[in-house]
N, C-alpha and C positions, 0 to 999 in steps of 0.2 A: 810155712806153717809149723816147722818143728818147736818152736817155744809154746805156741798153745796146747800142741800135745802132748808136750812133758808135763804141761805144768795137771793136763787132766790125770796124766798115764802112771804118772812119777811122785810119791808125797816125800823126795827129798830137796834141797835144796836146790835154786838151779840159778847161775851165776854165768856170764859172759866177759872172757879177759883179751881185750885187743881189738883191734879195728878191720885189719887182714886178716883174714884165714885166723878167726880167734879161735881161743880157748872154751868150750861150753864142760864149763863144773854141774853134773850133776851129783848130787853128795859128792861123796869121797871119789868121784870117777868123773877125769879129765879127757876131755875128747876134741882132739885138734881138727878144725871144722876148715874144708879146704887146702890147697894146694898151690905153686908156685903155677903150677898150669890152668889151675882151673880155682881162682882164687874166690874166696868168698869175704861179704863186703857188713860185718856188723851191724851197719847202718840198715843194710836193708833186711835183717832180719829182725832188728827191731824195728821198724818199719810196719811189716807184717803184724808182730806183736801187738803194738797197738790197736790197729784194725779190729786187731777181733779181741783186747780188751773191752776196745768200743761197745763191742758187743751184748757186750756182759755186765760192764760198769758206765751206766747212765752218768754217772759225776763227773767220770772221765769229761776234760773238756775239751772235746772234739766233737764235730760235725758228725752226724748219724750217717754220711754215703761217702765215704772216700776209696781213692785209688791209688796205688802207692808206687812213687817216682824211684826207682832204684836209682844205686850211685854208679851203675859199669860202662854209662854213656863216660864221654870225655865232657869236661868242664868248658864252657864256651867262657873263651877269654876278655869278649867286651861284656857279658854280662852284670849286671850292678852285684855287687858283694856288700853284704849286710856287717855292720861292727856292730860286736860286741864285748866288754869288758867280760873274760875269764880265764882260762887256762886252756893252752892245748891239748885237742883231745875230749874236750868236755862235748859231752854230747844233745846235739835240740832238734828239735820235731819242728819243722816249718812247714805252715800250712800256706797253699796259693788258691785262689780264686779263678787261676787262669781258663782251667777245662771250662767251669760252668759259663765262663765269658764265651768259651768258643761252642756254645749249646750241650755238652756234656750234663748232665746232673750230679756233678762230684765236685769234691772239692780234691787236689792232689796235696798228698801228704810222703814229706819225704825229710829222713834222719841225717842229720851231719855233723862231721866232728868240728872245732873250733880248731881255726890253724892260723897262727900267725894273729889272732885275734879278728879274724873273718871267715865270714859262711858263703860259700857260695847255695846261687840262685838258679834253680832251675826251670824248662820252661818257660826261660824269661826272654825276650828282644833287648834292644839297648835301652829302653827305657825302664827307671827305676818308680814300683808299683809303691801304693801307697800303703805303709804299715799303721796296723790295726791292733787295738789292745782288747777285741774280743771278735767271739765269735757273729753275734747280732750286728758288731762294725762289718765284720769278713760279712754278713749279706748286705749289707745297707749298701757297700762300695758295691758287689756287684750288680743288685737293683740300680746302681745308677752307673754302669759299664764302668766302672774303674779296677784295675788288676789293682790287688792288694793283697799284702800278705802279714800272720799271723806267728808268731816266734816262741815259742815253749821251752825253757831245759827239762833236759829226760833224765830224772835220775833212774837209771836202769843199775844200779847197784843190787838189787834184787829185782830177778825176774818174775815171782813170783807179785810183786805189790807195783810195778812203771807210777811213776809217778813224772806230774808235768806241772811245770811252773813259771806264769808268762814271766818274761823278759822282754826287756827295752833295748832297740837296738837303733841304730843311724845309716846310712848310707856311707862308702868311702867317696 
């Protein structure tokens, strides 16, 4: 929750450089966030971020109840991995339906960087869920039990404004 409280606490800029243990620019003051011991993960702080953008900005297009999948589990290896046409490092907000399939009332939301030109999946089994070009698809599929999931790019170039923008992506 440190990004929403800068951004109430702080009117200077505030800026994230790096994946590992990033850089958080507030103005003119650099502040290396984590450690080789106790590393911290970009992804899930803007993760967080989000959430309680959600909050705040109704346009934001995101589900009103989510829960946020951090990245410090290990990657399970048969899981389906998502293609996408961009650059390494580029970062997206993937929404899954899986909790509310298993009686949760969330939807899980979790940030990834682009590597190699694929996203891994989390909360997944070996079968690859069905992708969805909105949020009204993300309920219809789960009204009718099918896992599906939703794919965003986040440009978090400014912490202050996250911005999300669906994307089309395939199965490998």
């Amino acid at each position: 929750m440190m990004i929403p409280f800068l951004k109430q606490a702080v009117s200077s800029s505030l800026h994230l450089n790096g994946l590992t243990n990033p850089v958080l620019s507030v103005g003119q003051v650099n502040l290396q966030l984590g450690t080789p011991a106790a590393p911290v993960k970009a992804a899930d702080l803007l993760a967080f971020a989000l959430i309680d953008e959600r909050r705040v900005n109704s346009a934001l297009p995101l589900p009103v109840t989510l829960s946020v999948l951090t990245q410090s589990g290990l990657r399970d290896p048969l899981a389906p991995q998502l293609v996408i046409q961009g650059q390494d490092g580029q970062l997206y907000a993937v929404l899954q339906n899986t909790m509310r399939l298993k009686g949760v009332e969330s939807d899980a939301l979790s940030v990834h960087s682009l590597s190699r030109g694929r996203l891994d999946l989390t909360l997944n089994g070996l079968t690859a869920p069905l992708i969805v070009r909105s949020i009204d698809a993300l309920d219809a599929a789960t009204a009718q039990g099918k896992e599906a999931v939703l794919v965003y790019k986040l440009d978090a170039s400014d912490l202050r404004d996250l911005k999300l923008t669906l994307r089309s992506c395939t199965y490998e």
